[in-house]
C-alpha positions, 0 to 999 in steps of 0.5 A: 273135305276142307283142306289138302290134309283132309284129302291126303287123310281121307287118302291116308285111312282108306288106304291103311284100315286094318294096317291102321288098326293094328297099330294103334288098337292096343292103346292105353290111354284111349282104351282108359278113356273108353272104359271111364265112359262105360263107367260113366254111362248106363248099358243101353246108352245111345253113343254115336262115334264120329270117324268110327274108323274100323270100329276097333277098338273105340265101338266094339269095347262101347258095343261090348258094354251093352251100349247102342252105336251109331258110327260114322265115317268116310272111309267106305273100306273102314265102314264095311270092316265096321259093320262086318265084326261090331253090333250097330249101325255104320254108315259113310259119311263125313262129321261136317255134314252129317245130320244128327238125328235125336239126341244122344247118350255120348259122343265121342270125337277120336283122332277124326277130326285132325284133318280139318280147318278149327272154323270147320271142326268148331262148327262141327263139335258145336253141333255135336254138343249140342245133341249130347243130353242133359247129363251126357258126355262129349269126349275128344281126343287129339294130339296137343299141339304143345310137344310139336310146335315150337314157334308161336307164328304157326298159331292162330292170334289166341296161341290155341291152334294150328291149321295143316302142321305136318306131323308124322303119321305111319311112314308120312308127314300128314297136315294135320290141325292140333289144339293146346292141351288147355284151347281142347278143354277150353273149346268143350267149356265153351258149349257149356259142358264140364271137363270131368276126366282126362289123360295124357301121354306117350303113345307108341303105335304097334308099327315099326314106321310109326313114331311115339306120338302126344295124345290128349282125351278129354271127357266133358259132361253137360250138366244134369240139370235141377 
């Protein structure tokens, strides 16, 4: 963990698992995305979850569709609510160090990687593109910085990030680390994949101390080749 956020977030999501679950399993915009991903893939496709969380409903709608899980996290008390209810293997651990073995089908970033530094999230992302297959996808999903950040000094000097802006999360202002909407789909480019799908918009979490919040998922492909 790289910063006082991923700490805090660490902090956060153990503490909250199924309180977390409940909140934000009925989401739209990410269940879209999920269902355009088994649309896009053939059941029996290897799909690895970094920041699986409980696995709901991210694993459990992949596991449903026929496809093979693997799921990380490093929430131990998540991991376990993971692998007593939704087929795969889970396993705690942390995507900056977490090895990659094998390539794999698709690979999906969702709201796991907020808590981190760009540098380290990029290295991170980085690796993990590289282990999508030839006409595999990486999917990630954020909260855009645009609808929160009104002053271009918090940016970094390309206007494309920010690093432990304080966005509220469940009752608490939690550092977090937000694209543009344009840097996240110019950060999958940059690993020479194709942005093939995306959707955007207001989501309100099933919580009374939650407030709407910006969601952005973004599906890349790598290229199939000749």
């Amino acid at each position: 963990m790289s910063t006082p956020g991923a700490l805090a977030g660490f902090e956060t999501f153990d503490k909250l698992n199924i309180e977390y679950e409940n909140a934000y399993k009925n989401n739209a915009f990410k269940k879209a995305c999920i269902d355009e991903i088994i649309r896009l893939l053939p059941a029996g496709s290897k799909v690895l979850d970094v920041g699986c969380g409980t696995g709901v409903p991210v694993s459990e709608m992949l596991a449903q569709a026929g496809m093979n899980i693997v799921g990380i996290d490093i929430s131990p008390n998540m991991i376990q609510l993971a692998k007593d209810r939704i087929e795969g293997d889970f396993t705690v651990s942390d995507m900056l160090g977490y090895e990659v073995q094998g390539e794999f089908d698709a690979i999906l970033i969702i709201f796991s990687h907020l808590q981190l530094l760009y540098a380290d999230f990029y290295q991170a992302a980085k690796k993990f593109a590289a282990a999508v297959k030839p006409g595999g996808i990486l999917a990630i999903g954020q909260t855009p910085s645009d609808t929160y950040v009104d002053d271009d000094s918090h940016y970094d000097k390309d206007q494309t990030y920010v690093e432990d802006y304080d966005v509220p999360f469940m009752g608490e202002m939690l550092p977090t680390f937000m694209m543009t909407a344009e840097g996240q789909r110019k950060l999958l480019r940059s690993f020479g994949l194709d942005v093939v799908w995306e959707v955007m918009g207001t989501f309100h979490p099933d919580n009374e101390k939650c407030d709407p919040e910006e969601q952005q998922y973004t599906i890349a492909m790598r290229p199939a080749g000749p």
